[in-house]
N, C-alpha and C positions, 0 to 999 in steps of 0.2 A: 553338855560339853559342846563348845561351838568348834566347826572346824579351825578355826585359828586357835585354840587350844590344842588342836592333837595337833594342826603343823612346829609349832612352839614345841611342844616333848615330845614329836618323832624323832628328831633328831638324837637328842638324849637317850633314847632307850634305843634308836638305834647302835647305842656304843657298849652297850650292855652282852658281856660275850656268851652268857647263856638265858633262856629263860625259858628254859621247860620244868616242871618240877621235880624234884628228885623225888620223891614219892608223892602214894595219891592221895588228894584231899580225908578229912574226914566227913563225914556225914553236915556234921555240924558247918564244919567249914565252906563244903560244897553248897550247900542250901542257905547260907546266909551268902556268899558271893553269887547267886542266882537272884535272889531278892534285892540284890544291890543293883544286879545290871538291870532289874526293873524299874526300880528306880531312877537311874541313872538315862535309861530309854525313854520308859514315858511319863512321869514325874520332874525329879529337879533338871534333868538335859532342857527338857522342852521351854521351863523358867526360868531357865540361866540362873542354878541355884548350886552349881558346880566348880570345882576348879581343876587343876593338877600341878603340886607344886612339890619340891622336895623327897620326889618319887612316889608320893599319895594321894590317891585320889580323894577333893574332898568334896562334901555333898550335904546339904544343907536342907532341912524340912522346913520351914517356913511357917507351917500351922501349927505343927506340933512344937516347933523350939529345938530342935535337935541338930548337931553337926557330927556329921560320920568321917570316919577316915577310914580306910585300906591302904596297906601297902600295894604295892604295882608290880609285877612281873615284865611286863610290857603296855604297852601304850598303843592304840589306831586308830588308824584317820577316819574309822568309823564309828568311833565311842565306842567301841563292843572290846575292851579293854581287858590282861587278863591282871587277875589278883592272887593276892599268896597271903595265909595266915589269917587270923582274926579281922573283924571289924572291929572299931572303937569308935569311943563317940566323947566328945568333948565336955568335963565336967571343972569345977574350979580348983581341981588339983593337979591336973591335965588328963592323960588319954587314958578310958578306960574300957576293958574292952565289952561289947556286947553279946551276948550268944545268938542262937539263929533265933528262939524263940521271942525274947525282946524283938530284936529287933522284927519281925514281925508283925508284934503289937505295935511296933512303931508306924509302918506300913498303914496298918488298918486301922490306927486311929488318924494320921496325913488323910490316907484316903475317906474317912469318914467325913471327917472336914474339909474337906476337898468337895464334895459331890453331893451330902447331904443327907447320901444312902448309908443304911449299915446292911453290912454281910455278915453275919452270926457264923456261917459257916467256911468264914476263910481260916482263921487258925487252925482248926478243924483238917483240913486242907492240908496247908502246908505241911504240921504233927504227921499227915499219913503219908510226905512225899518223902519226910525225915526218916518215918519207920522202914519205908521201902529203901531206901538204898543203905542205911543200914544195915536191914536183914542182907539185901543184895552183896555188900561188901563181907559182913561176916561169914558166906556160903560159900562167897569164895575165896575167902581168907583160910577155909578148909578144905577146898576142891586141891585135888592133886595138880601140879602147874602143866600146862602143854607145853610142845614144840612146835605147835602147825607155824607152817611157812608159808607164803605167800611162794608157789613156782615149788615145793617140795611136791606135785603130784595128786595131794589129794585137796583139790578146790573145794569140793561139796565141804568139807571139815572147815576149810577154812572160812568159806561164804556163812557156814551156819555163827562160827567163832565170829564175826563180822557181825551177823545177828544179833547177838545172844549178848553183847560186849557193850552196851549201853548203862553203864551203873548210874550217872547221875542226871541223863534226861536231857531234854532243851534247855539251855543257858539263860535263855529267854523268855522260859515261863515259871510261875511264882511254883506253881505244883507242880512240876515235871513227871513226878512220880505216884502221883496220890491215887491210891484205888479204894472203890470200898468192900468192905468185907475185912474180915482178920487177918492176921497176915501169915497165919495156918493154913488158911483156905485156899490163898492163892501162891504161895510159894513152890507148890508140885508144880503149876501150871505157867511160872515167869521167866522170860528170857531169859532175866539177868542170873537165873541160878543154874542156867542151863537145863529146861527144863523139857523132859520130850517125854513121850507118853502114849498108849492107846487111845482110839477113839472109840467112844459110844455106839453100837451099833443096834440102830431100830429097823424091824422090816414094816414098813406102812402099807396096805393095801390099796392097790396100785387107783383106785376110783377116790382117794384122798391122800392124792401127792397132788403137789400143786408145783407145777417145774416150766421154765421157758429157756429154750437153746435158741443159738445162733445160729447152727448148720448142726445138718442130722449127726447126729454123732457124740455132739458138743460133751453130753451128761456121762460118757462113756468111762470118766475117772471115778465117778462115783459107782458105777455098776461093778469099777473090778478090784472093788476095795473087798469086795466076800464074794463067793461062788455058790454059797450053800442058802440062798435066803429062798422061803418056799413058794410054790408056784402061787399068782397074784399078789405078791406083795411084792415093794420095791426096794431097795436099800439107802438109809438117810443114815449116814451118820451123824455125829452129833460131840460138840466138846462137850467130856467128861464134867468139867464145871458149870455149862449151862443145862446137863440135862440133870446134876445135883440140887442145882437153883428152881426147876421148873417141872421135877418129878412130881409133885405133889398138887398142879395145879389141875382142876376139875376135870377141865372137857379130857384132861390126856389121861387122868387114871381112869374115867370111862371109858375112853377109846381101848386101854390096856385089858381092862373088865371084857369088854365086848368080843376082844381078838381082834381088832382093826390095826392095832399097832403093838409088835412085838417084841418084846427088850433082848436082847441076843447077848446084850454083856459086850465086858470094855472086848477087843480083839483086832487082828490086823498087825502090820508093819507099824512102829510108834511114827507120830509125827512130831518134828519140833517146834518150840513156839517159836517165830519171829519178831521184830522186836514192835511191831505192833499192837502182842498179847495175843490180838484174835486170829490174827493170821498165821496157820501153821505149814509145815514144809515136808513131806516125806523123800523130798529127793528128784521128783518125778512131777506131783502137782502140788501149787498151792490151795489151801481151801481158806476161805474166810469167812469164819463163822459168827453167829451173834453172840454177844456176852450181855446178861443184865448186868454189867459192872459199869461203873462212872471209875473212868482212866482222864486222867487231866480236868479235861471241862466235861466228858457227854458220855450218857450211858451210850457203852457199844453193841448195838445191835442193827442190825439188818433191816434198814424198815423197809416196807413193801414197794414203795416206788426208787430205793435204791435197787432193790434185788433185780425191777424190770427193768432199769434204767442203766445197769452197769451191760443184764443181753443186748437192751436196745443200742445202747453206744457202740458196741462190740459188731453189731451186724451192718450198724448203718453208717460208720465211720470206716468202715473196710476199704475205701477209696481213697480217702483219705490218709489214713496211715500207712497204707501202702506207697503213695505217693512222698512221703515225709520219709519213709526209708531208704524209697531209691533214689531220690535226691542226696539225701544224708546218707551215706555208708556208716556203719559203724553207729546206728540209733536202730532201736525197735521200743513198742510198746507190747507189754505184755496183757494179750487180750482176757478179756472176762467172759466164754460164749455161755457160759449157763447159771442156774441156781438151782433147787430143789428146797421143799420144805413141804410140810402136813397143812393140806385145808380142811382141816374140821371146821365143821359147821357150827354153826353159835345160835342164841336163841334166835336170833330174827333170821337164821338161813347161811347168812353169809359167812366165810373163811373166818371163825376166831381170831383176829388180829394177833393178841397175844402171842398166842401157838404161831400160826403163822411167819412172823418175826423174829421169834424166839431162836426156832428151830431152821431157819432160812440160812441156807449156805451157799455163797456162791464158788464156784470152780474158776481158778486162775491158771494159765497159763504155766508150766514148770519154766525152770530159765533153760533147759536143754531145748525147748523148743525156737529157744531166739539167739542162743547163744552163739558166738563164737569159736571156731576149735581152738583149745590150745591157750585159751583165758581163763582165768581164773577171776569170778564176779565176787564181789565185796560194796556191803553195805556203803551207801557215799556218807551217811554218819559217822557208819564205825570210822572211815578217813579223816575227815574232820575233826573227830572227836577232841575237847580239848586234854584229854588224857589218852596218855597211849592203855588201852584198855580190851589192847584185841589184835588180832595176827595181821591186821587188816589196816593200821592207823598207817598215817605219813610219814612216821618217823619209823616206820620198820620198810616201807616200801623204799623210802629214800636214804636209810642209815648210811651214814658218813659219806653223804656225796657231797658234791661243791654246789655253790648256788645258782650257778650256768645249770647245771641241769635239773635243780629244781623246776627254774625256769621254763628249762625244753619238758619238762614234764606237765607244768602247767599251760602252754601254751597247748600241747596236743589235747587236755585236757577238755578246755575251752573250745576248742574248735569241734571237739565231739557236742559239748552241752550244749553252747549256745545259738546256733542257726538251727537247727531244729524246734527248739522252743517258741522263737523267734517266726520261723515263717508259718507254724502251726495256727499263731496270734492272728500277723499281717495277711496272710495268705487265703487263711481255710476259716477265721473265725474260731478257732479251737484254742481255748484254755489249758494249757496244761499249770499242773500242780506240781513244779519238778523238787520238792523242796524237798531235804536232805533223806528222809525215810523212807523216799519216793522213787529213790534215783539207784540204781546198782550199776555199780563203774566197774568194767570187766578187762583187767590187765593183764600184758602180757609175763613171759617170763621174767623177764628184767624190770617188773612192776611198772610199767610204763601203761600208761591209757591206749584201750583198744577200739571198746566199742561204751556205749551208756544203753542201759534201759530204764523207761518209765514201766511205770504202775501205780496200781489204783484207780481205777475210773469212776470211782465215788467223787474225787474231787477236781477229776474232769469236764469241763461246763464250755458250752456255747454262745455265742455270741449273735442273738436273737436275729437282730437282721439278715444275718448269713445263712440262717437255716432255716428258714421260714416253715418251708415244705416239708423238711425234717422233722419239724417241730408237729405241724398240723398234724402227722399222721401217728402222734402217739397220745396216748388220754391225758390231759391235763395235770393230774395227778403227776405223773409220770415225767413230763415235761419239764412242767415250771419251776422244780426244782435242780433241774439240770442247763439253767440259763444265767449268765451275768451280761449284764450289760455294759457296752464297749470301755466307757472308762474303770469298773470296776474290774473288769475282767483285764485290765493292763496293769491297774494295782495289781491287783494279785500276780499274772506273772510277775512283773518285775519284784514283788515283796519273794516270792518263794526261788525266785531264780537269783536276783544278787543277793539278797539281805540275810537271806535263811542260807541260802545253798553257797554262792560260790562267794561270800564275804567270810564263811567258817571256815572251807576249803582252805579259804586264801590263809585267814586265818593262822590254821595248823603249819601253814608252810612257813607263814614270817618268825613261829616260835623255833623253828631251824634256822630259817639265816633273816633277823631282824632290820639289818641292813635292806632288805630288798623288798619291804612292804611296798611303797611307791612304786617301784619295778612291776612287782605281780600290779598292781592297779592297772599301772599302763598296759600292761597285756590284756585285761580286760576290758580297757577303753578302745584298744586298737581291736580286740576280735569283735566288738559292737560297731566298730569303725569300718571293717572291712567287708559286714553284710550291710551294712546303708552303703558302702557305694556300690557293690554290685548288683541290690535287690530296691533304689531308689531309697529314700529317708525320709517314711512316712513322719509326721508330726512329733508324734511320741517319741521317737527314736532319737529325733533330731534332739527335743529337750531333754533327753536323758544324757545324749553326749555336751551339753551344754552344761551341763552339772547341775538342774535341777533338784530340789529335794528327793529324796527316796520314799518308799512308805514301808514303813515296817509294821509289821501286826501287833496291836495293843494289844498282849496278852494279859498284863496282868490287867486292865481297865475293863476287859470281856469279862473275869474272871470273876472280877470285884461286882461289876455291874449283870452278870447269870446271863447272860449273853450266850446265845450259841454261834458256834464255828463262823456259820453264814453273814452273821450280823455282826461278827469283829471290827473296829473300827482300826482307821493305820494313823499314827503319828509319823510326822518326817522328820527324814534325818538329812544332815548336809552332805552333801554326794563328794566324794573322793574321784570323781572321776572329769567332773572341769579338766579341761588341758591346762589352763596358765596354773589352777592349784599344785596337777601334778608334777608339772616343770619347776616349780619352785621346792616341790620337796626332793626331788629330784638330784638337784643341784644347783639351778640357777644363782636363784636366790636364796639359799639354804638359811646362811650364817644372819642375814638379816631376818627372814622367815622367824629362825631360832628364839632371837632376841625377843622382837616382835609379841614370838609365842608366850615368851617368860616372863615377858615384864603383864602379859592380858594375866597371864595366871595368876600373878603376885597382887595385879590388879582384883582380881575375882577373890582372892581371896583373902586382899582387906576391908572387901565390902564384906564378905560373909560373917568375918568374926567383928565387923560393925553392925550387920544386923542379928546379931544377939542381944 
């Protein structure tokens, strides 16, 4: 979808008086319009093999021979478009429709022929992201309904609801949901069914803990999760589903045999999952634990030089982040000061890696420690989410207001998220990840934006020239996986701050007043506008207000291609943020814009059903 296609039918769906859904997708439904906006992102968009015409999006495989249609809900000037109802696909009696499954196969055999690679295990894949919100939606199609309210008092209910309220994943990626393992095995243990639980609790002898803090004290959530563990041993706990996965493996029933490590059984206060699976919540700390599970693209566990690398950042950015909050009012990052886990020894001496990893937990921050009085913090997902799916969405914090104060909502928004992120880059060298999972937006009463926090310092990285010194004094190991270099580390911000984060935000808000998509752009040109001129207009800033391309994350192209996280590559998108684009959709030039748009669609889309 080229930008002169979404200015051509903004207008149009601008006149469209609702378009949120009345109800929520199905399984099927959900997971074939996720595979579609892959497509549409990095496949036919990129070929100019798309249209939109007669409220449809259409879209065209080219290797395979295939023409798709969807109907349209709304339209944006970012091609991240929303859909309603079946796909179909064009045969010689007309439109027939496709299930998620086909379509799919359609997918992987484009992409086969596309690239030259096969992947055996993408259908695979996708079957297990289908199973997963499935079960997810039938759990809680029998869960008794809530009331929590955003400003009713109890936030912790609401934040975890916020959590827990993700049923159908990244819009963006082919498998949003795909784990493995049965779907027995992990359904005690999944946000989406609300899932909270004891922990595992082992006593290890204190000469085979292997732990590093940030400031004495750091490990002190994990010491007062039990009182009674006996003298020389220390306390690890452990998710009940990795110590089910890893009970049986050698060096640990030896250690068990020996008395080195002591199984004490599930016990303690439950913790809840989050909606990252690994990362649980009892109210107080977060822990995040390893999983041998493959959740999207990567098995999740703890590897060794994340667990030192998440203290390391934690001790030696202290100046840092300190500096980026008292600049910024209303930003914190939530620190990581410790981990714990078992070094049993392996043949040749050294810490078992397996065990090591396995059993490797790092301590986070609770949000009481960064919070705000008198907010109430909520997942910046579950906000966006394009389903109201949680007590926490846009459409419960802004129920029936006008679009003047969507606006004033968005604009306070913005001005929390974006100069923090912003001088963290230009400033100090520091990457942040601020992308939707990452972010907790903590409002007030009146649901209005108070403060933001980050988290996760897994996917917080450095910018090599700027931290030289920093760098040198930690082991290699340790280091070089916590560095990008400058232009990659500017993709990534900008992919996880506009593309991922505040393009869905935005998003949620235009499926309320569709009228004012352009509007919200412009306030995010102008809050980019108003830190280049106060803080100078490094390079990059300056092209990004010129409306150069965006880069969005090839997820389904990583996916296809077994790529991990690091090694994702970005396809670009045409930027809605040019001044003259958005003064034309604006108003200026609208009516001609319109036309313009209509007659490129009608255009695109007699070539498409000419090249069949």
């Amino acid at each position: 979808m080229s930008l002169t296609d979404a200015i051509g039918t903004a207008a149009s769906a601008a006149t469209r008086a609702a378009v949120s859904p009345a109800a929520l997708p199905t399984a099927d439904d959900a997971v074939a319009h996720t595979l579609l906006n892959c497509l549409l992102r990095e496949l036919s968009g990129p070929e100019h093999q798309t249209a939109v015409a007669d409220g449809h999006l259409l879209l065209w495989l080219p290797r395979r021979g295939v023409l798709l249609r969807a109907a349209l809900r709304r339209t944006s000037l970012l091609g991240a478009h929303r859909f309603t109802g079946p796909v179909r696909e064009r045969q010689e009696d007309g439109w027939a429709e496709v299930g998620w499954r086909r379509l799919a196969e359609y997918v992987q055999d484009e992409l086969t022929l596309r690239t030259d690679v096969r992947n055996e295990e993408f259908l695979e894949q996708v079957a297990s992201s289908h199973q997963a919100v499935s079960a997810a939606l039938a759990v809680r199609a029998e869960r008794p309904a809530t009331d929590t309210a955003v400003g009713d008092g109890d936030g912790l209910a609401a934040y975890l609801e916020s959590e827990q309220s993700l049923v159908y994943g990244h819009r963006f990626h082919p498998t949003p949901k795909a784990r493995t393992g049965d779907t027995a095995s992990w359904l005690a243990y999944a946000p989406e069914t609300g899932a909270s639980f004891q922990l595992r609790h082992l006593a290890v002898r204190e000469h085979l803990i292997a732990q590093e803090t940030a400031a004495d004290g750091a490990a002190q959530p994990l010491d007062r999760l039990r009182a009674d563990v006996p003298e020389g041993y220390r306390l690890l706990p452990a998710h009940p589903w990795q110590y089910e996965m890893l009970r049986e493996h050698p060096q640990l029933r030896a250690a068990f045999d020996r008395g080195d490590i002591l199984d004490l059984g599930l016990a303690g206060k439950p913790f809840a999952a989050t909606a990252s699976v690994r990362t649980l919540y009892d109210g107080a700390t977060f822990l995040k634990f390893s999983l041998n599970i493959r959740i999207t693209n990567c098995l999740r566990k703890n590897a060794s030089y994340e667990l030192s690398g998440a203290v390391a950042l934690t001790r030696l950015l202290a100046p840092v982040l300190a500096d980026l909050e008292t600049r910024f009012p209303g930003t914190a990052m939530l620190r990581e000061p410790a981990y714990r886990s078992i070094a049993l020894p392996g043949p040749d001496g050294t810490p078992d890696r397996s065990v090591l990893e396995g059993f490797g937990v790092i301590v986070r921050e609770g949000l009481l420690a960064r919070l705000m009085p008198g907010t109430t913090p909520l997942l910046a997902a579950a906000v966006a989410d394009e389903y109201p799916t949680g007590p926490g969405h846009i459409s419960r914090l802004l129920a029936d207001t006008s679009a003047q104060t969507a606006l004033d909502w968005w604009a306070a928004y913005l001005k929390l998220l974006v100069p923090p992120v912003l001088a963290a880059y230009f400033d100090h060298g520091l990457v942040l990840e601020p992308h939707l999972q990452n972010v907790v937006v903590c409002v007030d009463e009146e649901g209005m934006p108070a403060q933001v926090l980050f988290r996760d310092l897994e996917g917080t990285k450095l910018v090599p020239e700027q931290h030289a010194d920093l760098l040198a004094s930690l082991p290699a190991e340790v280091a070089d996986p916590m560095t990008y270099d400058a232009q990659r580390g500017w993709d990534r911000v900008v992919y996880c701050l506009l593309v991922n984060h505040i393009a869905e935000v935005l998003a949620a808000l235009a499926d309320l007043h569709p009228q004012s998509e352009a509007a919200l752009w412009a306030r995010v040109r102008a809050t980019l506008q108003t830190y280049a001129d106060r803080n100078g207009c490094p390079p990059r800033l300056a092209a990004l207000l010129a409306g150069v391309p965006l880069p969005a994350k090839a997820n389904l192209l990583t996916r296809w291609e077994r790529k991990a996280d690091r090694d994702a590559g970005y396809v670009r998108l045409a930027s809605p943020l040019a001044e003259d684009v958005l003064s034309q959709v604006l108003g200026d030039h609208a009516d001609d814009a319109h036309e313009r748009g209509l007659d490129h669609a009608r255009e695109r889309e007699h070539d498409t059903r000419s090249a069949r």
